[in-house]
N, C-alpha and C positions, 0 to 999 in steps of 0.2 A: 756161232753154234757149232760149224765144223771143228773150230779148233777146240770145243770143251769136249768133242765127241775121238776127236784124234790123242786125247788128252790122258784115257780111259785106258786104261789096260786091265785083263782078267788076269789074275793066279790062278795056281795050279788048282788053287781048293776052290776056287768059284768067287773067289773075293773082291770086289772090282777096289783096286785104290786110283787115289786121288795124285791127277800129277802137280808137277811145280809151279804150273803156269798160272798167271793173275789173275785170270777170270773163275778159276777155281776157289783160289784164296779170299775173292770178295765177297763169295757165296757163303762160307764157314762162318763169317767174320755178323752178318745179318740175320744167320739164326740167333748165333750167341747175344748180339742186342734185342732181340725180341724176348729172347727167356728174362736175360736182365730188367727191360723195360717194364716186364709186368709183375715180374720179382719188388719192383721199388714201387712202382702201384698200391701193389698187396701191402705192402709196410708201412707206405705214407698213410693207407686207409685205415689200419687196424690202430698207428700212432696215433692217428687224428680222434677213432673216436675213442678210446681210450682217455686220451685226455679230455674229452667232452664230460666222459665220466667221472672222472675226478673234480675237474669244474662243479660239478654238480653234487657234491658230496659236503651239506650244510657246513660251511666254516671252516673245512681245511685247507684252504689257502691262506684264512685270517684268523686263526683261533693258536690259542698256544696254552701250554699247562702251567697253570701256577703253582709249583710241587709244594708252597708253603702250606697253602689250605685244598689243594686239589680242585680249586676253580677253575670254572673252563672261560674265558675272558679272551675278547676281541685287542688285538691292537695296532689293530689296521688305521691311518690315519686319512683323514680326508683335507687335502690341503687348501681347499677354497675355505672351508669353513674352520679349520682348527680345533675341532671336533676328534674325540674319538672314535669317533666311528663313523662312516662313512654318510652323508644327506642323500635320500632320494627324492629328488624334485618330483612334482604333481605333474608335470609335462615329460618326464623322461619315459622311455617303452619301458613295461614293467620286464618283458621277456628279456631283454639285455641286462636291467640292475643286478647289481650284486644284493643278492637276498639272503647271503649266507652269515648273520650275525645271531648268534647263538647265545644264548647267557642261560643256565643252571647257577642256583645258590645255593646247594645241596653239597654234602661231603660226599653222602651216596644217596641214593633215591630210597624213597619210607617203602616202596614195591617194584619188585622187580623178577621180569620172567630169566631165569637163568637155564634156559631150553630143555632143561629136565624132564620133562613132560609133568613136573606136578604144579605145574601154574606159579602165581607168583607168590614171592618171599615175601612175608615182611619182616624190617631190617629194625631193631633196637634205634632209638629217637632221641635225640637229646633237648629236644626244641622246648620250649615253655611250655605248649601243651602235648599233652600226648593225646591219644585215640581216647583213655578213659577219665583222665583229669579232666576236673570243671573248667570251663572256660570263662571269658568274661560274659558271655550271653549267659552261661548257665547260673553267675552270680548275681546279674540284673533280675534274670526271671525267673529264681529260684529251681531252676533246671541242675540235673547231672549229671547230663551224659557227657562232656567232652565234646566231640562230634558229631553227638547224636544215638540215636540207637545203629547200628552199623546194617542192618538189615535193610534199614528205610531207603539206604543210598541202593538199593537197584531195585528200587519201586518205579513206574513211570512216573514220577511226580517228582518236582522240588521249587524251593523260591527263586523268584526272580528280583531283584533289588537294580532299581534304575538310577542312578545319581546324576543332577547336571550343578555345575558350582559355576559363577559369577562372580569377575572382578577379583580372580586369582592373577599372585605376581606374572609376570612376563617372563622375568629369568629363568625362574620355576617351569614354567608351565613348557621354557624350549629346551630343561636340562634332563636328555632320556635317565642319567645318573643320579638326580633328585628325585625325579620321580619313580622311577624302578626301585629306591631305597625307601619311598612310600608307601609302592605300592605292597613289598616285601613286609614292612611294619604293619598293612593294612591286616595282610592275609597271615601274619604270626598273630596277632592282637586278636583276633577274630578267631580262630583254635581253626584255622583250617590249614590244609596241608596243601604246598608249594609243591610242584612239581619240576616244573620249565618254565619260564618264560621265553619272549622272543620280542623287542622293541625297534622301532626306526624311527630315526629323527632326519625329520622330509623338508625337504627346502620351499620357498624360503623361510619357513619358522612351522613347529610342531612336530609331536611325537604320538607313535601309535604306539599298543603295547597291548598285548593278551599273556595271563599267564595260566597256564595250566596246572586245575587243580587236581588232588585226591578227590574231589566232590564235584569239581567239574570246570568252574572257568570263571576268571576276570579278564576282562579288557577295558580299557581307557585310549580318547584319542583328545589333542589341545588345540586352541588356538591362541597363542600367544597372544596375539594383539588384540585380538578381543577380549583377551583374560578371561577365557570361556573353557571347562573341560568336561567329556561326561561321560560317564563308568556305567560297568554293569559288568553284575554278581550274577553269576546260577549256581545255585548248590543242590545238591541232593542230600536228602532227607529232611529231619524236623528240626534240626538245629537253626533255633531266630535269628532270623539276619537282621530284624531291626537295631538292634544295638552295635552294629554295623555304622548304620548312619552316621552316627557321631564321632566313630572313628575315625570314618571317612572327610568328614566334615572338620578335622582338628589334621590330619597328615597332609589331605589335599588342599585346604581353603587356605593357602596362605594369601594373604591380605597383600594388596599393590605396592602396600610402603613396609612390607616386612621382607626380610633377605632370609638366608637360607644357610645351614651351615652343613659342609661336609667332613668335620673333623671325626673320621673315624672312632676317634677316643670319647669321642661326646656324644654319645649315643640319646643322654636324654636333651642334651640342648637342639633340638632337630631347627627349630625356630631360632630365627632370633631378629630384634629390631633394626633397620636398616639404619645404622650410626653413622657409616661411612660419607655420605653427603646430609649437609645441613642445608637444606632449602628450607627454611624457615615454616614446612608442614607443621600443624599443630593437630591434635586428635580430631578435630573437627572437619580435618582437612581432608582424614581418611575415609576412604567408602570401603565398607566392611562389604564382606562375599555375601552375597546371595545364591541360598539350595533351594533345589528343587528335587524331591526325590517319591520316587513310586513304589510300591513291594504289593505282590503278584504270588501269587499260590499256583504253581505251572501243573500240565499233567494230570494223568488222573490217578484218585486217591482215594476214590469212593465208587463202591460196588454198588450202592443204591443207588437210584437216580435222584433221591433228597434226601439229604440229611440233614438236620437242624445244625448248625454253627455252633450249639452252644452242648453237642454230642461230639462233636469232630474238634474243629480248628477255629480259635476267633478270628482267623483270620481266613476263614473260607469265604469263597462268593458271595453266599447268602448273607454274611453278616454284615452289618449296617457299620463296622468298624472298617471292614474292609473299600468297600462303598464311599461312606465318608469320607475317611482318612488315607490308607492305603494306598489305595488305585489312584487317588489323581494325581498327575504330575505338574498342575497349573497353579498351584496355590501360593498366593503372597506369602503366606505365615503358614505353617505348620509344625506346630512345636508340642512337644510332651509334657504335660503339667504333672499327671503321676500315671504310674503304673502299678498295680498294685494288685494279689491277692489276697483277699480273705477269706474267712474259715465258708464260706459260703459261694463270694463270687470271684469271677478277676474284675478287676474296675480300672476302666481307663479315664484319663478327663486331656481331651486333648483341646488346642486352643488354634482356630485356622481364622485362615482370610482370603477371599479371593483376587487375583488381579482384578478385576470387574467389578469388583464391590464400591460401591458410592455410598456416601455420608448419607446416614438417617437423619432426620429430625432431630432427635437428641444430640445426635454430633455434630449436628450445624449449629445449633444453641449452645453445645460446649465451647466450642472455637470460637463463636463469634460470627460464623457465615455470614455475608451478605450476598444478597444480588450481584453474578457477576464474578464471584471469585471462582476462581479455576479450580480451587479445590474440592468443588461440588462434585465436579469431574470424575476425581480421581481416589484411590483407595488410602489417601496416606494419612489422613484421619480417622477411619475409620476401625471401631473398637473391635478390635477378634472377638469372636464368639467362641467360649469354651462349651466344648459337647462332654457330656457325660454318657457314657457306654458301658454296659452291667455284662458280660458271659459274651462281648460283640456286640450287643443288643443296642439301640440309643437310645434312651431313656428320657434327655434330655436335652436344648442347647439354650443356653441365657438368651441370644436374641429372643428368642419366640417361645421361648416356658412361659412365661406370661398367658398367652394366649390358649397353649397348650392345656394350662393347667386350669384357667376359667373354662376351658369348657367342657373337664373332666370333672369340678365339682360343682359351679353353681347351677345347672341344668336337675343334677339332683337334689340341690338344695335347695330350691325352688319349685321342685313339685312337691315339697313337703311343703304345710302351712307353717309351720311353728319348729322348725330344726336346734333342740335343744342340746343333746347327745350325739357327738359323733363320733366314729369308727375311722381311723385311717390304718389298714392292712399297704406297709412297705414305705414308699413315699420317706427312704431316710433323706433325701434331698430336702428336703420341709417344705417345700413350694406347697405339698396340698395344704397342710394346715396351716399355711399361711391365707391361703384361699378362704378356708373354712372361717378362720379368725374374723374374718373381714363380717360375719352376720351376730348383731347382736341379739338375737338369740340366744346364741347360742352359749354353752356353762359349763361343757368339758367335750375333751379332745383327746381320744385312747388311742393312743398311735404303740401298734405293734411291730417292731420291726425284728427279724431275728439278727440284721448284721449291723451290731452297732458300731462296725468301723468308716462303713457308708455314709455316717450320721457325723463323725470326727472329721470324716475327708470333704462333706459338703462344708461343710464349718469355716474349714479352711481355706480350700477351695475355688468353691461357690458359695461366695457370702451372701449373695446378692438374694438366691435360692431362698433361704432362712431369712429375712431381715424382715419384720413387724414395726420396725422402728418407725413408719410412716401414719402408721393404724393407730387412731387415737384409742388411748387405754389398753395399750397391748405394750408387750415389754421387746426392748429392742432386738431382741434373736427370737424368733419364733418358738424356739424350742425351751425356753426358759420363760416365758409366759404362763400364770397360775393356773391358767385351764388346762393345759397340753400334761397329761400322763402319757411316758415314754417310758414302754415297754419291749425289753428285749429278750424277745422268745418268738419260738415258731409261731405265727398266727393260726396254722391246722390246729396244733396240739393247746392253745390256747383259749381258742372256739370251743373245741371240744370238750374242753377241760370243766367247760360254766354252761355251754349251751347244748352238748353234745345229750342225746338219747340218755345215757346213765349217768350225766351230772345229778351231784346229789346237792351242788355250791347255792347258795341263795346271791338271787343278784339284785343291786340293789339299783340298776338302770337299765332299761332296753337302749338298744340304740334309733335313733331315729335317720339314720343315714348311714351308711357305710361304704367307703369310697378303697377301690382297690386300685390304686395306684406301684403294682409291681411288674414284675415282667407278663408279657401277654400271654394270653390263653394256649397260646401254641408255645409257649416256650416254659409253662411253669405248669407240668402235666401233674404232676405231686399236687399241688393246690387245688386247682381249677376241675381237677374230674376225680374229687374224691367223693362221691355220694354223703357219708359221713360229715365232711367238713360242711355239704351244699346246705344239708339240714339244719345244719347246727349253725348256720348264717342266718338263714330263715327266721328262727326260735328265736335272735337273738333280735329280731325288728322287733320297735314297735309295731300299734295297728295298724299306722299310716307310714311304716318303714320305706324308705328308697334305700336304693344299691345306685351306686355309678361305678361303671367299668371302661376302662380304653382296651377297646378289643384291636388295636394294631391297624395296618393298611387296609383301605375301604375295597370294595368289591369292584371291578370292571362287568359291563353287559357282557364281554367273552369267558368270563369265569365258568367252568363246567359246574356241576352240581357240587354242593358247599361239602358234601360230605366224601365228596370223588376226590376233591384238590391235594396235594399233597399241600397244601401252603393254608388250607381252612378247615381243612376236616376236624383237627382239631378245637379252634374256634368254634366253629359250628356245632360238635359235640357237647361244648357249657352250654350256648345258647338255647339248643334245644332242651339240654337238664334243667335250666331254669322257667323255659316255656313250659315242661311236663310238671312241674313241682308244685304240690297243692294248695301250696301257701302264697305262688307268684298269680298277682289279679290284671297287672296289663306290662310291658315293656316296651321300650322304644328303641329304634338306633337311629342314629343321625354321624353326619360329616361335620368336620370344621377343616378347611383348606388351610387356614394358617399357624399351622404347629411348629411348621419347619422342615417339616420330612417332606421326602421328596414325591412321597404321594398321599394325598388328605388323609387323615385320620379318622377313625371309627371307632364311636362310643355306645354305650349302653345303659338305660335308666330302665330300672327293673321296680315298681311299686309291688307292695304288698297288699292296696286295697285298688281299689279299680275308679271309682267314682270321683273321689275325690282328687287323687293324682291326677286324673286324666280333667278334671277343671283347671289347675294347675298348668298341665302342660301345654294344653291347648287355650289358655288364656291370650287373649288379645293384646297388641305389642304394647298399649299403653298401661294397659292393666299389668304386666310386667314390670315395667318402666316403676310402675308406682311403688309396686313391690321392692323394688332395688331401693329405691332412695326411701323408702321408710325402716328398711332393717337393714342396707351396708351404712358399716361405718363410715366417718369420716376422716377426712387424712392430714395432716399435719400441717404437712404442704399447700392445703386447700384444691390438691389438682385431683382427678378423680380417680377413683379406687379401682374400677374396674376399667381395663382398656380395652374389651372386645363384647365383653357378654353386654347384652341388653337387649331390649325387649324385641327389639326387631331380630337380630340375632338369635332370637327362641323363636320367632314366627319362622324362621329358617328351618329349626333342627326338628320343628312340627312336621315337614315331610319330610323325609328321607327320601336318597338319590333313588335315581330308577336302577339303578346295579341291582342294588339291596332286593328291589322286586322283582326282577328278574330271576335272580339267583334262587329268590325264595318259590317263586312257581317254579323250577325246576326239580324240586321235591318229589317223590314218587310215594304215596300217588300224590299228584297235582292238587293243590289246595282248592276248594269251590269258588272263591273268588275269584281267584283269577280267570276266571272265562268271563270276569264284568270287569276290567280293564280298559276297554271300549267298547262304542258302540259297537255290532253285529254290519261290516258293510254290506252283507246278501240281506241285511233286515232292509222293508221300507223305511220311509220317516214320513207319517202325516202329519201334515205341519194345517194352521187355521193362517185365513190372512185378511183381517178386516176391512181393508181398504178394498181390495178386489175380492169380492166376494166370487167369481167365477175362475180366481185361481186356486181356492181356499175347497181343501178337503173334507172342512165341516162348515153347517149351517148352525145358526145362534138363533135361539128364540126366547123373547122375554115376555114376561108377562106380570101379573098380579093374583096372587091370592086371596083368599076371602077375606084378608084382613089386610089388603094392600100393601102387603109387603113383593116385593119384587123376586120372583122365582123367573129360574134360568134352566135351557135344557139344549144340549148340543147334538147335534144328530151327523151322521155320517154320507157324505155327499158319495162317496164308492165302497164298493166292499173292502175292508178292511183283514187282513192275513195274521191270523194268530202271531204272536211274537210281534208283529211290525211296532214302533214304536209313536206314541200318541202324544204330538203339541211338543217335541222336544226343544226348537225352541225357543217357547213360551216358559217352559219349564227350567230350562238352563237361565232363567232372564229372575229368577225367585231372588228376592234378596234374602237375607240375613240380620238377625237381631240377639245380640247377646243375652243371656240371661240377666246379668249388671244392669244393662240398660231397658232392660225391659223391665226388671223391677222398680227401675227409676222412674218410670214413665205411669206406673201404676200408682207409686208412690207422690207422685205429684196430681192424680184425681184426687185423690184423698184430702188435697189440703188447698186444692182449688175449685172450688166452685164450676168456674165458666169455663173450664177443661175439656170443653164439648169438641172440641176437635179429638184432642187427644184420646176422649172416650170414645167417640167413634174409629178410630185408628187402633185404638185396642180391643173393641170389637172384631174387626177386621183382620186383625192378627190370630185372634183365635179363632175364627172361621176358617181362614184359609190355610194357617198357620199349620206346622209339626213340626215338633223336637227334632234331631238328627239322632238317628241309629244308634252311633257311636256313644256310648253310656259316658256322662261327665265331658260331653264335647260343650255341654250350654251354649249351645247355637239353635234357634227355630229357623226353619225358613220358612216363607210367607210367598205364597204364589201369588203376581199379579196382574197375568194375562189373562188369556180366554179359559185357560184350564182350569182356575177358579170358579169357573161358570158351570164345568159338570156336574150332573146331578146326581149326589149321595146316597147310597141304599144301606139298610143294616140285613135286607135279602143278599147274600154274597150268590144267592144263583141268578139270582139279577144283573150283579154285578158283570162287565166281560172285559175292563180293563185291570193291570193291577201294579205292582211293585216290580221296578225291573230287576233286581235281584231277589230270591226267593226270602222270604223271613228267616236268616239264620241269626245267629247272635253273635258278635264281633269275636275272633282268636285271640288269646288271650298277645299272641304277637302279631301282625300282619303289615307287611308294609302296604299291601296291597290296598287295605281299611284308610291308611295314615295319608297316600297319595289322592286317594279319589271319596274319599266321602261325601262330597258334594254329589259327586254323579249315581251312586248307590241313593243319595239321601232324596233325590227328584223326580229321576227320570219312570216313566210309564209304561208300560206296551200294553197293547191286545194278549186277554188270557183265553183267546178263544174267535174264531173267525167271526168276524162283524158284517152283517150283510148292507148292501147300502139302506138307506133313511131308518137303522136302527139307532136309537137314543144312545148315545154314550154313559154309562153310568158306572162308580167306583163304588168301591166296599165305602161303610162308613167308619171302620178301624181299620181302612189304609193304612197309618203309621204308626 
């Protein structure tokens, strides 16, 4: 330290310098490495992360220009695999991979923001389609917009389209170069516009791949060795991506034993046979691709919260095509048998299968089934069911039309006695007048239909639908059978034309039936709520006219009021026009669970007299039964004509579910019946008990009259509370005797002498006996407990028990009537407080 202090000298001007000495010059020499040290710091950091930057800038490390076509193309190579491009293993960090592989198949991009501030360009196209050329979706579906309407794409809404294919080549399915030139033909064939893509082929086998659209996006990802790959479309707007499918289904599903060609110059030989190895495969050998594919209506597209499907999109939620077809992606079969519009509808007929589907009965008898074979199992016999779908709607499906359709017409054809004339309004499939066919009665068949193309495509079709060829004396197509007049014309303007208020036309048959077999009440507002039309249906019954209607999906216990629903208001609007209409004398509705749809179906028999239909209806299952085999015909075959209706099956459709009455007391105001649905549980019940008399709320007392006949009187062991209910049940214990059999029964005093039982038994019936309520129910009941023992007054202020629901006379609809007539038809209460040991006594025109 001395010697750097001795070292120091001042100048004149105050300057201190530095002298020669060493410890000096080691000092100088340590700043200067420190300014350097942090000088090269500063550099190495700003170099480092700079090139971080660049690292990070998609593809230019590996990307290079092709000046021929201005492609922008990787050719970076990967030397494990010999690949162009580099594999990213499923175990490798995704943050280290190189991710920068780039591919555009664009000269220039169709839009583009050039920072101008006025958004983006669009750039002149040379592509096959443009923005306004038809596309091939718009020549399938008679569409013309190219891409659509160009608006619809910044709606919140578009398709979604899922594809998964099976038992695609292996080559293929690991060549990203194959398949990016698929997936390129996918998205030019389809009129959509290519943007970007961006694909990787990941070790040890498979390729990802999303390309970026003008509409919005495909991606695909494979499994080679599985020979498994599975796509997905979104597009914006209304541009059909079904015709998509097939697309997809012919660029992607290359088959195990088919190879693949990349000869640029062969653009249409894309395919081709795998020649190069002869392993003695023969067609048999091959196992063809299996799709599975979904399409989804994304987003929202509708400001209402319901719209009918056949106002919007058949392919909205609500529609049964969507539902059906559409939506699922689990289906063994899904195949397009046509598509089609006509001047009226769109008609689809598509033909599905499920994995889970197992052989019917019929398919086990086709094959041969026995006991024991595996193919019971499994769905590979079994027949696809083609659906028929009208505007979305389903109309119909062959497994279960059968079913459908018997219990759409014989319910109505069976409340009529004598069905001579009948009316089929739509029904171009011909199932119903094939139905109808089946009663010999019957002498002609007016079937109106306005779309007679519906009637050409079941023909073809749905043969099956039309075929009479079973029905002895019917001719082999239903629609060419003598009786069947096939009319094509509007059925409104039809009606109206002969039976309409200012017809002047002479007609020279009523109908005796008429059966509306077209779209449902909620989807065919033009028909079904035209007052006009309702009339001139009316006019056109005979005396003892039915109607039968499929009014669509049955009613749930949660259903709000039928005229609140967005989904029945409609419905419910005919039903009530045909309830208010001065010509309608009773209606019915009933379920049948086995149509095919996915929730029971609900029908409608509407009579025109009251009495008679309602013997009919409520006829007893054998009394039915008899009726079938004395007017259906026979069949060819000797096997039976009808497979679902019969007589028990009408004993079914005699009540109606509880929905239906539910729904219907929810009417405002509230129907009177329905407060007798059940009993009262804040009511008593005095009940009588003969064995114990000291448990028993009434006393019996017998006696003789002057003429020894045996008189009875019941007396009251407590007071008794207005309303409470009296001997219910002794009363619930009443049997039943038909009309039929109780004329039988009369009919055999007559021609038997020693009938003395019998004649006392039919005494007994008219003592204690009454009709039921329900007008043409032909049931008596006949009480046979202690409550037959009360004693009758024609004093009604005598009286102080009475009718537990008030004397009204049945609606001309009620489910409420159709469910419990027995309990209206019996039960009793107190019309008035009963004190105890007062006589019990009933009016003598109780019933």
């Amino acid at each position: 330290m001395t010697s750097q202090l001795n070292s120091k000298h001042h100048s004149n001007n105050g300057e201190t310098h530095i002298g020669d000495n060493k410890k000096a010059s080691l000092t100088i020499d340590v700043r200067q490495l420190i300014l350097i040290v942090l000088a090269t710091v500063a550099l190495s950091f700003s170099l480092g992360a700079f090139t971080e930057y660049l690292n990070n800038i998609p593809g230019l490390a590996t990307m290079v220009i092709n000046t021929s076509n201005n492609q922008v193309s990787n050719v970076s190579e990967d030397k494990a695999s010999g690949s162009g491009t580099p594999r990213l293993s499923r175990d490798d960090d995704i943050s280290s991979a190189n991710l920068n592989e780039l591919h555009v198949n664009f000269e220039q991009p169709g839009y583009e923001d050039l920072g101008k501030g006025e958004g983006a360009t669009q750039y002149p196209t040379d592509k096959r389609y443009s923005a306004t050329s038809p596309t091939p979706n718009d020549v399938k579906t008679g569409g013309g917009g190219g891409r659509g309407d160009e608006g619809d794409q910044h709606l919140p809404a578009g398709q979604h389209l899922l594809v998964d294919i099976k038992n695609v080549n292996a080559d293929f399915l690991n060549s990203e170069s194959r398949l990016t030139k698929a997936m390129v033909k996918t998205i030019d064939a389809a009129g959509l516009t290519l943007l970007s893509y961006h694909c990787h082929s990941l070790i040890p086998a498979g390729v990802s791949c999303v390309g970026v659209l003008l509409e919005s996006h495909m991606s695909f990802h494979t499994w080679p060795e599985e020979g498994v790959i599975t796509l997905d479309l979104f597009t914006c707007g209304n541009s059909p991506l079904l015709p998509v499918v097939s697309i997809i289904e012919t660029l992607f599903g290359l088959p195990r034993t088919t190879s693949y060609t990349t000869d640029e110059d062969e653009e249409d030989d894309y395919y081709e046979d795998d020649d190069d190895e002869d392993d003695g495969d023969t067609d048999n050998d091959i196992e063809g691709t299996i799709i599975s594919w979904s399409h989804e209506l994304r987003g929202f597209r509708h400001n209402e919260p319901y719209v009918s499907a056949t106002k919007t999109n058949y392919l909205d939620s609500n529609s049964d095509l969507a539902i059906f077809i559409m939506s699922p992606l689990d289906l063994k079969v899904k195949k397009e048998i046509i598509v089609t519009t006509s001047e009226h509808y769109r008609i689809d007929i598509w033909e599905i299968l499920g994995h889970d589907d197992i052989p019917s009965y019929v398919d086990g008898m086709k094959h041969n089934l026995v006991k024991g074979d595996p193919r019971w199992m499994t769905a590979d016999i079994v027949e696809p069911t083609r659906i028929l779908f009208m505007n979305g709607a389903l109309q119909c499906m062959t497994s279960h039309e059968r079913e459908f359709h018997e219990s759409l017409v014989h319910p109505a054809m069976f409340a009529h006695s004598n069905p001579v004339h009948v009316a089929v309004i739509g029904g171009g499939e011909g199932a119903a007048i094939r139905e109808v066919l089946k009663h010999n009665t019957v002498q002609t068949v007016t079937m109106i239909e306005m779309d007679s193309q519906i009637v050409e495509i079941a023909r073809e079709f749905l043969p099956s639908l039309s075929d009479c060829s079973d029905i002895v004396g019917a001719a082999d197509n239903c629609f060419d059978d003598s009786r069947v007049n096939l009319i094509r014309e509007d059925a409104k303007t039809w009606f109206l034309d002969r039976f309409g208020s200012n017809s002047n036309k002479v007609v020279d048959n009523y109908f005796d039936v008429i059966l509306l077999d077209t779209l449902e009440p909620q989807d065919n507002l033009d028909l079904y709520h035209n007052e006009q039309f309702l009339n001139a249906l009316m006019n056109s019954l005979s005396t003892e006219g039915t109607i039968g209607v499929h009014l669509g999906d049955t009613h749930t216990i949660h259903d709000p009021k039928a005229d609140k629903s967005n989904s029945t208001k409609e419905r419910n609007r005919f039903m009530v026009a045909l309830e208010n209409h001065e010509e309608t004398g009773t209606m019915f509705v009933y379920d049948e669970a086995h149509t095919g749809f996915e929730i029971p179906s609900s029908f409608l028999t509407v009579c025109k007299s009251t009495k008679k239909c309602m013997e009919n209806w409520f006829a007893e299952a054998q009394a039915t039964d008899y009726q079938i085999s004395a007017r259906i015909l026979e069949t060819n075959s000797k096997k039976p004509n009808l497979i679902n209706f019969d007589g028990a099956t009408q004993l079914l459709y005699q009540i109606p579910p509880r929905a239906w009455e539910e729904v219907y007391c929810r009417r405002e105001p509230k129907p009177f019946e329905c407060d007798f649905r059940s009993l009262d549980p804040t009511k008593t019940l005095f009940e009588v008990d003969i064995k114990n008399e000291d448990d028993s709320d009434f006393q019996i007392e017998l006696m003789e009259d002057d003429h020894g006949d045996q008189i009875s009187s019941v007396y009251a062991k407590k007071d008794i509370p207005k309303g409470s209910y009296i001997m219910a049940t002794e009363l619930a214990s009443s049997f039943t005797i038909g009309r039929n059999a109780h004329d039988a029964l009369k009919s055999t005093v007559q021609f038997q002498q020693n009938a003395n039982v019998i004649k006392d038994f039919l005494k007994y019936i008219d003592d204690s006996g009454h009709e039921s309520l329900s007008e043409g129910r032909s049931l008596t009941y006949v009480e046979i407990g202690a409550s037959a023992l009360i004693r009758k007054s024609s004093d009604t202020k005598e009286a102080n028990i009475g009718r537990w629901m008030p004397n009204k006379s049945r609606p001309v609809y009620s489910p409420v009537y159709d469910r419990h007539t027995t309990s209206l038809d019996v039960f009793l209460v107190a019309t008035r407080d009963i004190k105890e040991g007062e006589e019990i006594v009933k009016p003598e025109n109780l019933w």
